[in-house]
N, C-alpha and C positions, 0 to 999 in steps of 0.2 A: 659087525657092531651096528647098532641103531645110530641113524642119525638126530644129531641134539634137535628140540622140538623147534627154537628160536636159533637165530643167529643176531648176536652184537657187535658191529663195528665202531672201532675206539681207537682210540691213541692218548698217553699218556698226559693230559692237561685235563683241566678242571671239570667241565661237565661229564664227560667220558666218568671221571672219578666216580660220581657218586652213580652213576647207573651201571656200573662194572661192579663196584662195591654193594649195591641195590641185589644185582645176581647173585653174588655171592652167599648174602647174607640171607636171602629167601634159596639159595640151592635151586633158583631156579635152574632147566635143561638150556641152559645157551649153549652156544661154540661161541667163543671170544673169536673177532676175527680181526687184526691189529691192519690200520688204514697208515699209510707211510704219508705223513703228511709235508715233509724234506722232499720228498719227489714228486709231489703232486697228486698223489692216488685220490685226492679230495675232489680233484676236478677233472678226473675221467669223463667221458661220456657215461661207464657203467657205475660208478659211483652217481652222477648227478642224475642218474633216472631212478637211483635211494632217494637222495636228499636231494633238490634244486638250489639247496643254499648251498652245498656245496662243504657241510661238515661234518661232526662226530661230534655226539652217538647218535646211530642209526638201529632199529630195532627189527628183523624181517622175522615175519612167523606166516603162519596161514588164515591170519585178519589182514594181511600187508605187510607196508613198511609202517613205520612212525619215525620222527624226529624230534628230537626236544629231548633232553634229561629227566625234566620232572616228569613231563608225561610216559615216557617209556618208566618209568621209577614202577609209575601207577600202572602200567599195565603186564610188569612181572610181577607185581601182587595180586593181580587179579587171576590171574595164569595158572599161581599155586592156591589161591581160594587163602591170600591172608589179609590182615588188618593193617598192614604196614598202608597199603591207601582205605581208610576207613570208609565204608557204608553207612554209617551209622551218623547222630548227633556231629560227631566230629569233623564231618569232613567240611563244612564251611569253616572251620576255623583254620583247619590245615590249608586250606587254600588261601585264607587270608596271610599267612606264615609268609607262602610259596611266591606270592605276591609281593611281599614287600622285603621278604632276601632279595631276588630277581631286582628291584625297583633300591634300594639300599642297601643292606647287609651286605653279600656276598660280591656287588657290583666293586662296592669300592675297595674288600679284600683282592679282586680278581684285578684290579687297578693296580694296585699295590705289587699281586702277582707278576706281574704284565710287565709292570716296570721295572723291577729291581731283578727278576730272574730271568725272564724272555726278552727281552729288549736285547740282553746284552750278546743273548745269544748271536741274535743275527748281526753284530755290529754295532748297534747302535746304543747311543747314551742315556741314560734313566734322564728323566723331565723333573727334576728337582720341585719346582713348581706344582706340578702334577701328581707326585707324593705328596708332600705336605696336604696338597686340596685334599687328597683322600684317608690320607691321616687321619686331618681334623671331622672328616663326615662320616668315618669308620668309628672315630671315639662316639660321635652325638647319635649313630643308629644301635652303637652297642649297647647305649646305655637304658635304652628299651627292652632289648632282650636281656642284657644283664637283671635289671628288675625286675622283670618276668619270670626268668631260672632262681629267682632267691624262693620264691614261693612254687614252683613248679622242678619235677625233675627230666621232663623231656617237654619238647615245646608243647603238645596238644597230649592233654587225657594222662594217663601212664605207662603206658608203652611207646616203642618207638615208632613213630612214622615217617612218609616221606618228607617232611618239614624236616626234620631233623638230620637226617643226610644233602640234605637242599643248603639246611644254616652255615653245615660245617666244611660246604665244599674248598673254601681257602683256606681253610685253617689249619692242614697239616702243613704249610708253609710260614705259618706264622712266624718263626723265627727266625727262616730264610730270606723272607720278603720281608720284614721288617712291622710286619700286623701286628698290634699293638695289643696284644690279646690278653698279656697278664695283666693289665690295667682292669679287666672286669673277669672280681674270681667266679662269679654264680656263672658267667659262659666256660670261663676254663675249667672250671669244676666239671660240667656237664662235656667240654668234653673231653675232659679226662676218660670218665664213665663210657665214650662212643669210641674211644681211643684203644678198651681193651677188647674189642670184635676184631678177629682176625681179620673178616673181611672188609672192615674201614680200613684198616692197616695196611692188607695187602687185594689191593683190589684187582689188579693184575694180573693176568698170565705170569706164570715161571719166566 
């Protein structure tokens, strides 16, 4: 058997999500390769000569490594020659998207993720506090993009890009983490709509 062109290192939390789901959904040739990050396989000597920071997803092909989700997003579209990272007019606007999930949107879903689902994991007690702040800063960024999705069906152009797997990286916990997400239907509408791709669903290995 040929070996996959790319290999993807991940583990089952948020960024990993959308660049596992990213492969998926373009059929790029990765090998999923699963980092145990309970025992430490993040902070190997042979993992931190991937990534120096020490996490997941990591991308290795025959340009290198890369790190980073959005970027590794953009360079399995480029891999299979698609538009999921645009060339064209669009891509300053999808970058401005990628910017401001990263900087708001997704930051304080992944706050939200953080505290009510992983925290507990390790022992430790949700920051009541901490919620609430990101509660209230999760309603005030959504209702940008809510306004946006009333006249728009995916964030940039009309097809999907990487902004759009970038927006909705917390949002399959919405109702586990407590994201407040039926409060604005023009986001849950859209992504209902990102919701019936196999590969948003199941981005993961078997």
């Amino acid at each position: 058997m040929n070996k996959a062109a790319m290999k993807l290192y991940y583990c089952e939390t948020l960024n990993p999500r959308k660049a596992c789901a990213a492969a998926r959904f373009l059929k790029a040739d990765v090998e999923f390769i699963r980092i145990d990050l309970a025992s430490g396989e993040q902070r190997t000597t042979e993992f931190l000569a991937l990534n120096p920071n020490g996490k997941v997803p990591v991308l290795q092909d025959d340009g290198g490594t890369l790190w980073e989700a959005n970027a590794i997003m953009c360079r399995l579209s480029d891999r299979v020659a698609s538009d999921f990272w645009p060339h064209d007019h669009r891509q300053i606007d999808v970058l401005r998207w990628l910017s401001w999930d990263a900087s708001h949107f997704t930051r304080h879903g992944a706050t939200l993720w953080f505290e009510t689902l992983i925290k507990p994991l390790f022992g430790g007690e949700p920051d009541v506090a901490v919620i609430e702040d990101a509660k209230t800063s999760f309603r005030l960024h959504a209702r940008v993009l809510d306004d946006h999705l009333a006249t728009n069906i995916v964030a940039v152009g009309k097809t999907l890009t990487v902004a759009d797997f970038a927006l909705a990286a917390a949002l399959p916990y919405a109702t586990s983490a407590e994201i407040p997400l039926s409060e604005f239907r023009h986001i849950q509408a859209w992504y209902e709509r990102l919701e019936q791709l196999d590969a948003w669903r199941n981005p993961f290995p078997a």
